[in-house]
C-alpha positions as CSV (number, residue, x, y, z in Angstrom):
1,X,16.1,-41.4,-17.5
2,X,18.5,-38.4,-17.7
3,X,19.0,-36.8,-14.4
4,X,19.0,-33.1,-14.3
5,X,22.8,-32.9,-14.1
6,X,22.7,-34.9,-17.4
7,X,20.5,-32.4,-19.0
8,X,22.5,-29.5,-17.4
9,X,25.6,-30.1,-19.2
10,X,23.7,-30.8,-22.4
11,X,21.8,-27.7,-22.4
12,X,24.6,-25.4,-20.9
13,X,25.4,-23.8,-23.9
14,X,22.1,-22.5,-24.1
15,X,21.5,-20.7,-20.2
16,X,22.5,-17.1,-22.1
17,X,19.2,-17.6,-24.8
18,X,16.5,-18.3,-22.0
19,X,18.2,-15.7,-20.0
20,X,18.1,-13.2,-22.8
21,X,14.4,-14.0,-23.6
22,X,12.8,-14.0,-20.7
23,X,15.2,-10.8,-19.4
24,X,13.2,-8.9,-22.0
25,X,9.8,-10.7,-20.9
26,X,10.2,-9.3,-17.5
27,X,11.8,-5.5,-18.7
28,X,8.2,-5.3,-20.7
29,X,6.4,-5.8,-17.4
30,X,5.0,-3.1,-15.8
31,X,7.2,-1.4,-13.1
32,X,5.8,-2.7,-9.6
33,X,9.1,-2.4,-7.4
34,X,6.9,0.0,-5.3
35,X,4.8,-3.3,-4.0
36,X,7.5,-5.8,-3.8
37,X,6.5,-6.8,-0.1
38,X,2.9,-7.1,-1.3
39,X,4.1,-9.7,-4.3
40,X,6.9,-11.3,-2.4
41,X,3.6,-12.2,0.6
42,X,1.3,-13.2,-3.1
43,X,4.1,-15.8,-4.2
44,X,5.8,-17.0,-0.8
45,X,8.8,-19.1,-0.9
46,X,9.6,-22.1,1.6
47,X,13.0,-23.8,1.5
48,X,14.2,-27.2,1.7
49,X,17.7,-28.7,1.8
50,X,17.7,-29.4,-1.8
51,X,14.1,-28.0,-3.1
52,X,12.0,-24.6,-3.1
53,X,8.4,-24.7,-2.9
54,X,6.3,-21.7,-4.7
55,X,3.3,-21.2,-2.4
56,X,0.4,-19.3,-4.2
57,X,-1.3,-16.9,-1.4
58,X,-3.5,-14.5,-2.3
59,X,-6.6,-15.6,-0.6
60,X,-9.0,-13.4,-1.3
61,X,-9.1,-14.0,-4.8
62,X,-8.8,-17.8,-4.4
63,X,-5.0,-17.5,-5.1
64,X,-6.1,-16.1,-9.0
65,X,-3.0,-15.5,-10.4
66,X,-2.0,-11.2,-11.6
67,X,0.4,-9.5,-13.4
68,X,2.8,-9.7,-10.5
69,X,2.5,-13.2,-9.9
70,X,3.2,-14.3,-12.9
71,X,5.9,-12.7,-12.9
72,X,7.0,-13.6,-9.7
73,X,6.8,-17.0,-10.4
74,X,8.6,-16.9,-13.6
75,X,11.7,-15.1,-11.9
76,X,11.6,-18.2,-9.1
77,X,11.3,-21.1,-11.5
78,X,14.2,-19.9,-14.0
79,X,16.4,-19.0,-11.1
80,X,15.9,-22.1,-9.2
81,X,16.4,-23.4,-12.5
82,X,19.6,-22.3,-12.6
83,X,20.9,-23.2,-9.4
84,X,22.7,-26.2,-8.5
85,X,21.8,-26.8,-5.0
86,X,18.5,-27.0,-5.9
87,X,17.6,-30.6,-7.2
88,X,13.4,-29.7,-7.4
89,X,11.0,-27.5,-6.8
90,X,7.3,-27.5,-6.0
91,X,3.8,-25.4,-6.1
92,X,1.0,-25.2,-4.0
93,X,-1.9,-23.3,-2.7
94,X,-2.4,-21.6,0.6
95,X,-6.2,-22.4,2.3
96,X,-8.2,-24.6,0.5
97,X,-8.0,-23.3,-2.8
98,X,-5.2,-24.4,-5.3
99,X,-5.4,-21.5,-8.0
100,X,-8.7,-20.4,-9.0
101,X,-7.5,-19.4,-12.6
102,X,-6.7,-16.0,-14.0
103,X,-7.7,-12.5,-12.2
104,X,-9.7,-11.2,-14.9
105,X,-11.5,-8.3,-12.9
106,X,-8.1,-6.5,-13.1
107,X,-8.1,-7.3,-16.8
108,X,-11.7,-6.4,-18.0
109,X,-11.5,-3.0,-16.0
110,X,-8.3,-2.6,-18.5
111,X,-9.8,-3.7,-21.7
112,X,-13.2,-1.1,-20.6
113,X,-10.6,1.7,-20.5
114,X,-9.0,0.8,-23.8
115,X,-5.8,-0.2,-22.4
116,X,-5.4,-3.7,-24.0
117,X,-1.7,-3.9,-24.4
118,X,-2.0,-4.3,-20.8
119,X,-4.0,-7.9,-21.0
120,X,-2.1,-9.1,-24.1
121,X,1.0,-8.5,-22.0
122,X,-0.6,-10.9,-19.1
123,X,-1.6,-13.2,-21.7
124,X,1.9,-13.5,-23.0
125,X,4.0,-13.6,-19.9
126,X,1.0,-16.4,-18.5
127,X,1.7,-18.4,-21.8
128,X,5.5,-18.0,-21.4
129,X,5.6,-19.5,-17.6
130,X,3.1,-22.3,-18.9
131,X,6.0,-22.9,-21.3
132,X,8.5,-22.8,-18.8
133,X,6.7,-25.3,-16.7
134,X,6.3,-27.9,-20.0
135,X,9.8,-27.4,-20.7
136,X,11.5,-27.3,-17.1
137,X,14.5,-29.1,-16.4
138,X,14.4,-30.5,-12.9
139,X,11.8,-32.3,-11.5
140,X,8.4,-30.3,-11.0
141,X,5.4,-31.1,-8.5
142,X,2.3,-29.1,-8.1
143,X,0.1,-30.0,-5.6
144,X,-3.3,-29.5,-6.4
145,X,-5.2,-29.5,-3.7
146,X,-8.4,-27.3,-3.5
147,X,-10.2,-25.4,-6.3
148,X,-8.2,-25.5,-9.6
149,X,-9.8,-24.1,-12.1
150,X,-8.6,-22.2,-15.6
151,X,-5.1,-21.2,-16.2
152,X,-4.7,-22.7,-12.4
153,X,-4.8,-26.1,-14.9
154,X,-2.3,-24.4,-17.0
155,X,0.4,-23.9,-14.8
156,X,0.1,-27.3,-13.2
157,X,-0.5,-30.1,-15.9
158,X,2.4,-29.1,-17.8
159,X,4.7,-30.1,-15.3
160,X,6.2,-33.7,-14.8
161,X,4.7,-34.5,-11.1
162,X,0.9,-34.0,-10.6
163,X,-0.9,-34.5,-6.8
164,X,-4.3,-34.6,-6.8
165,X,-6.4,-35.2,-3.3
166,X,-10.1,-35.8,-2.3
167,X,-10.2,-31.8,-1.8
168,X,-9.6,-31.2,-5.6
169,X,-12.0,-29.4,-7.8
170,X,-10.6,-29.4,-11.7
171,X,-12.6,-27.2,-13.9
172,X,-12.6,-25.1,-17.0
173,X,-15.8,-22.8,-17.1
174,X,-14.4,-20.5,-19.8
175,X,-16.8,-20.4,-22.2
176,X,-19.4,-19.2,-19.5
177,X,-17.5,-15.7,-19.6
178,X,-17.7,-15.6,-23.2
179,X,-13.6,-16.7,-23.5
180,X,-12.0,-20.1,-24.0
181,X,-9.9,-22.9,-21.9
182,X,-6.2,-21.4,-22.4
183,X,-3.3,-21.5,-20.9
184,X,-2.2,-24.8,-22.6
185,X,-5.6,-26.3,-22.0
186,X,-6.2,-27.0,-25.3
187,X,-3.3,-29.2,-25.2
188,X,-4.2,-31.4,-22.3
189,X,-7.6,-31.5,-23.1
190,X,-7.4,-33.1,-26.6
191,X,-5.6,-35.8,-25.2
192,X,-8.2,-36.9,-22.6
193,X,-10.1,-40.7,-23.3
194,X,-12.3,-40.3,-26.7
195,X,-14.1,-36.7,-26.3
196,X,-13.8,-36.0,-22.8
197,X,-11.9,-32.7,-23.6
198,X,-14.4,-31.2,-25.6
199,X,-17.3,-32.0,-23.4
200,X,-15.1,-30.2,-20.2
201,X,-14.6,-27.6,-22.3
202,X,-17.7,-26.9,-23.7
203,X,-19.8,-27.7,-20.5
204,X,-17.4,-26.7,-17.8
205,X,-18.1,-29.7,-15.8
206,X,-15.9,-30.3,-13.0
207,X,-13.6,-33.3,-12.4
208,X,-12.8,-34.1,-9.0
209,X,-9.2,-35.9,-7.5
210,X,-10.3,-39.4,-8.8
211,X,-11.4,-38.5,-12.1
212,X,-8.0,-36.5,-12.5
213,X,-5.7,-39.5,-11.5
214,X,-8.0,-42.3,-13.5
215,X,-7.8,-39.9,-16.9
216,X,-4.2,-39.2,-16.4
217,X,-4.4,-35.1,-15.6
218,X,-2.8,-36.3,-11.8
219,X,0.2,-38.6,-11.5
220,X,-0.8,-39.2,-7.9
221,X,-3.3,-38.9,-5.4
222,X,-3.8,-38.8,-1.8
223,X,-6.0,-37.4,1.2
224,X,-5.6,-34.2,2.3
225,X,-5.0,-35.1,5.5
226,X,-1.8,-37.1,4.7
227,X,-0.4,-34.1,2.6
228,X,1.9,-33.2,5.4
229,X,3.2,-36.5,5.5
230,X,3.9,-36.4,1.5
231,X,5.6,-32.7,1.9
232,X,7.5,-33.8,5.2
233,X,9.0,-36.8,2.9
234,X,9.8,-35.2,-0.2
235,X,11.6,-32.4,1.8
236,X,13.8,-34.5,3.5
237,X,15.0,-35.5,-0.2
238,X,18.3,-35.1,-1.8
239,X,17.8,-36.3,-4.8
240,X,17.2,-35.0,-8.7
241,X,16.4,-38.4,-10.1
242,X,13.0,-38.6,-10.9
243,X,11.8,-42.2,-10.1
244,X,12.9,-41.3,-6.4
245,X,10.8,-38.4,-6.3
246,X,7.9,-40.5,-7.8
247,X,8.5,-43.3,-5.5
248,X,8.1,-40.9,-2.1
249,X,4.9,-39.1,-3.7
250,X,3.3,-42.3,-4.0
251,X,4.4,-44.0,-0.3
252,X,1.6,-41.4,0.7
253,X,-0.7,-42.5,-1.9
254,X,-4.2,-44.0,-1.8
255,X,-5.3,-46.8,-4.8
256,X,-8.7,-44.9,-6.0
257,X,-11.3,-45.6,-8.4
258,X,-14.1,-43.5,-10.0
259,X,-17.1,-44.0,-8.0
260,X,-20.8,-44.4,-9.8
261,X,-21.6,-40.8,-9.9
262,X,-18.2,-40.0,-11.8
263,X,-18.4,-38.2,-15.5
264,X,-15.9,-40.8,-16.4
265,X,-18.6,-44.1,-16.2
266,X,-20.5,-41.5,-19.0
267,X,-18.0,-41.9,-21.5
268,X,-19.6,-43.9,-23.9
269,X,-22.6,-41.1,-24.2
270,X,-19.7,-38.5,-23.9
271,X,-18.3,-40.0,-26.9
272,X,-21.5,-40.4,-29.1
273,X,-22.5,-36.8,-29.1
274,X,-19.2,-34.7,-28.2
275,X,-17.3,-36.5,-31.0
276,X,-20.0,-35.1,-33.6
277,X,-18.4,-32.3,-35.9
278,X,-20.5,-29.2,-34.8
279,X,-21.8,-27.7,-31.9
280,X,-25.3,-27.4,-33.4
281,X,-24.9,-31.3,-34.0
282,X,-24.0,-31.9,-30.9
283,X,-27.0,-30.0,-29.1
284,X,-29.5,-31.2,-31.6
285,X,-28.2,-35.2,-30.6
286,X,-28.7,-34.1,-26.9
287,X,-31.9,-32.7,-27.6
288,X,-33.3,-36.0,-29.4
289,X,-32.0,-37.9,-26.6
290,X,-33.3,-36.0,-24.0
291,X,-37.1,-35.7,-25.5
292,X,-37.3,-39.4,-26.1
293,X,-35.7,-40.8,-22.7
294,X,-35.9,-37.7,-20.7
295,X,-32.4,-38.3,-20.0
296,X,-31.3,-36.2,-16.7
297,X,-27.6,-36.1,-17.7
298,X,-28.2,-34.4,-21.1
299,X,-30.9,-32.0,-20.1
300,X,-27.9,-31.1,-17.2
301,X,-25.3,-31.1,-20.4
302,X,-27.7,-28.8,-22.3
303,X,-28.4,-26.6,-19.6
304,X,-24.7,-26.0,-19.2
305,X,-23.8,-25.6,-23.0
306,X,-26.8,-23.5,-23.2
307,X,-25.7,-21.1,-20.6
308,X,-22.0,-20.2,-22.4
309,X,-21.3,-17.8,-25.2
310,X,-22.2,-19.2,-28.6
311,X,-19.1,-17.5,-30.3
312,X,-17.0,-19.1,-27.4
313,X,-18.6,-22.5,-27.8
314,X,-17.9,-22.8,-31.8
315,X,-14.1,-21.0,-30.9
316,X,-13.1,-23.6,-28.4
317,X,-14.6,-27.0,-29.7
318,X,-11.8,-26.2,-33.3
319,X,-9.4,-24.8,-30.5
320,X,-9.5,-28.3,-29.0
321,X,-9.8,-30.1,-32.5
322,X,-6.7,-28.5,-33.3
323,X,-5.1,-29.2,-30.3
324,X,-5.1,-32.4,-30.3
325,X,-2.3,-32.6,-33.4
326,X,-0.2,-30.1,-32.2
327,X,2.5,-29.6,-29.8
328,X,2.5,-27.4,-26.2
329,X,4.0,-24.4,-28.0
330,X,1.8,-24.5,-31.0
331,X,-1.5,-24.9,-29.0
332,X,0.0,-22.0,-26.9
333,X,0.4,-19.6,-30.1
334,X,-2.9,-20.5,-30.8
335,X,-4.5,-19.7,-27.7
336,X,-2.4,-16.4,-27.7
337,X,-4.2,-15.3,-31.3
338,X,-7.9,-16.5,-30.1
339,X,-7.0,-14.7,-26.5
340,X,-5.9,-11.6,-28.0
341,X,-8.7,-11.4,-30.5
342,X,-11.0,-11.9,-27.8
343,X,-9.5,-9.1,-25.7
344,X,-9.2,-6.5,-28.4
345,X,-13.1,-7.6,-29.4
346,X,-12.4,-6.9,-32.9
347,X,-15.2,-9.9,-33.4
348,X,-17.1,-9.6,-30.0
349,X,-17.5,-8.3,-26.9
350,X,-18.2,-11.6,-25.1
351,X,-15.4,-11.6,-23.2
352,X,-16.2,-8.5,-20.9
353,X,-19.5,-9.1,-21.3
354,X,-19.3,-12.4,-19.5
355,X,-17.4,-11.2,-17.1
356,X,-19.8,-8.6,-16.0
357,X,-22.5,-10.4,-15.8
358,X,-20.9,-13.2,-13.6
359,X,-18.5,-11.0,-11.6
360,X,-19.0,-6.9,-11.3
361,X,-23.0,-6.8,-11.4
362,X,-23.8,-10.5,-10.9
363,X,-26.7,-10.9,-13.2
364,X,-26.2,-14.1,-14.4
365,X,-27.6,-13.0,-17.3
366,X,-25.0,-11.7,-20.4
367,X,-26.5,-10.7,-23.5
368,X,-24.3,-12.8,-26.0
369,X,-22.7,-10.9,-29.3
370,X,-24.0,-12.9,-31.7
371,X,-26.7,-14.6,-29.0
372,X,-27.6,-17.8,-31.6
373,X,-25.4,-20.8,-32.8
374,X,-27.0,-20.0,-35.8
375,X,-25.6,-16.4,-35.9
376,X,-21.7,-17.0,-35.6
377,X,-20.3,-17.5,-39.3
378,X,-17.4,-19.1,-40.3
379,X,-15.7,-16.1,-41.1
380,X,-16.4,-14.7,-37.2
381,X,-14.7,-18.1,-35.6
382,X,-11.8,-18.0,-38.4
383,X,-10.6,-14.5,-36.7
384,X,-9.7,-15.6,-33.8
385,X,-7.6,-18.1,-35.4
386,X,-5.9,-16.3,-37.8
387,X,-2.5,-14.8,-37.1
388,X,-1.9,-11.7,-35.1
389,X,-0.4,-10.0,-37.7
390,X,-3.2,-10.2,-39.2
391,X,-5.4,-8.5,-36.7
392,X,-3.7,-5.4,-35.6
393,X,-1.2,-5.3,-38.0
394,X,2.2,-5.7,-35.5
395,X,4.6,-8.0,-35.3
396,X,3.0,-9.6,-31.8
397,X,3.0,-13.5,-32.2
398,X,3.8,-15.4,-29.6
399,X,7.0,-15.8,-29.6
400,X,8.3,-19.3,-27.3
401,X,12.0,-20.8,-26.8
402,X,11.6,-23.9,-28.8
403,X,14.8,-24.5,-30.1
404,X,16.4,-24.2,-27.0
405,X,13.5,-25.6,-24.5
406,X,11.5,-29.1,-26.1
407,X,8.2,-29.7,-23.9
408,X,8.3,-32.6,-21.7
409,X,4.9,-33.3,-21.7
């Protein structure tokens, strides 16, 4: 395997593009150099000899990522990127939560006030760092310990080194706000065991540490109480090579297997109705199945499909269809159009409307645009698929390195 140094001189040639591109990504961001102290404490740093660790730490929201932390983050990864004296870097949560997904109260209060631009230009710079984590150069770990849910998948699957511990929660509840699993989700996903990445995404069941490591989302796992121990080792490390960094995170490591409760032991049911071609087939086979055996799992699976945005549920079962043949940066240009269709509701108003009901009056209760399976056409779920062109009539696809940055995933 090439060592980053290898890479380096290979990609050299190429520093001034990435610098270029993402120099303008960050000039488009809003100006916030009157907060810096309150981003630099959102996105600590902690250095190591030869490493740099991005430590996610806004605890009130359960470390949900913002505008400025994206950002941040982006700025940290390129320029450790960049620098020779670092040979790896690595991400983590502070508390118990790892990230908790994208801060979408900040986002729905902007979209309610007409001010879009503002979410499509979250969307982009999210997408972008996803990117940048598939594509990085050195050696990446992201410790997921905690509550990881959303685009808190996003920016940590991507990358080459994955910890998962008995504290970790994996989930994508999208489609219960009336939106869709992004952030590269699509990608990962589709490449689950059989169907197991539609029936996360159109449930939002959760996976747990095990699960993650024995369907391949984690590269390692261990308890949370030997996490020190990992961090204390892998900081002591000099090294860029890979299969020395793999080696130490898995001294630490516990052997693990699903236990009887886990999702996984379901797969063959999993399979059977979540590989059907349609939502409505899929509920009708769950349905049959639980009237005749009065299954418990698949009233639970109903219950849960039930509960999500029809529109959203039609949107992210093609979503993951389609992402299963296509690369990082194509299911990331294809989660941009669906996202920013979604925000601009030229279809629906699902989006907002789930978030209100779950997050600013708590309801539990959103009144779904169209409310029936039966009620989304083709022509609605096509929309948020087309091209953005095509939708708001600017040039404002998104636009990813991919000449000069392949995905490692």
């Amino acid at each position: 395997m090439q060592t980053v140094k290898a890479l380096r001189r290979v990609t050299e040639p190429l520093q001034w593009v990435r610098s270029v591109y993402y120099g303008r990504n960050f000039s488009a961001l809003p100006n916030y150099s009157a907060s810096d102290a309150d981003i630099e404490d959102q996105v600590l740093v902690e250095g190591k000899a030869k490493s740099r660790a991005a430590i996610l730490n806004s605890p009130s929201s359960l470390n949900a990522l913002s505008a400025p932390m994206v950002s941040r983050l982006t700025r940290l990864y390129e320029s450790w990127e960049e620098n020779p004296a670092i040979s790896f870097v690595l991400m983590k949560g502070s508390g118990k939560t790892f990230c908790s997904g994208a801060d979408v109260l900040p986002l729905y209060h902007s979209v309610n006030e007409g001010n879009t631009e503002e979410c499509n230009l979250f969307l982009e710079n999210l997408y972008k760092f996803v990117y940048l984590q598939g594509t990085y150069l050195k050696p990446n770990i992201a410790i997921m310990d905690g509550v990881t849910m959303g685009c808190g998948g996003g920016i940590s699957i991507p990358g080459m080194f994955r910890v998962a511990t008995d504290k970790t929660v994996l989930a994508h509840p999208e489609v219960q706000i009336g939106f869709h699993p992004d952030a590269g989700a699509s990608y990962y996903l589709s490449r689950l065991p059989g169907y197991l990445g539609e029936y996360l995404a159109l449930t939002g069941q959760k996976l747990n540490g095990v699960d993650m490591i024995a369907c391949g989302l984690a590269t390692h796992y261990c308890l949370n109480a030997r996490l020190p121990l990992i961090e204390e080792r892998i900081g002591k490390l000099l090294s860029d090579d890979p299969t020395v960094i793999e080696d130490s995170l898995a001294q630490y490591g516990d052997l693990v297997y699903p236990d009887n409760s886990s999702v996984l032991h379901k797969i063959e049911m999993i399979d059977r109705y979540f590989g059907l071609d349609t939502v409505e087939e899929i509920i009708e086979a769950m349905e049959n199945e639980a009237a005749s055996s009065c299954n418990e799992w698949c009233k639970k699976t109903l219950r849960q499909i039930k509960d999500a945005s029809p529109l959203s549920l039609k949107i992210t079962l093609q979503s993951v269809r389609e992402g299963r043949f296509q690369t990082l940066d194509q299911c990331l240009t294809r989660e941009y159009r669906i996202s920013r269709c979604g925000v601009a509701k030229t279809v629906s108003g699902d989006f907002c409307e789930g978030i209100r009901a779950r997050l600013v009056d708590k309801d539990f209760a959103p009144k779904w645009d169209p409310p029936r399976l039966e009620d989304v056409s083709k022509d609605m779920v096509d929309c948020y698929f087309s091209p953005v062109t095509e939708i708001d009539g600017l040039d404002s696809e998104l636009k990813l390195p991919t000449a000069q940055r392949e995905p490692f995933f």
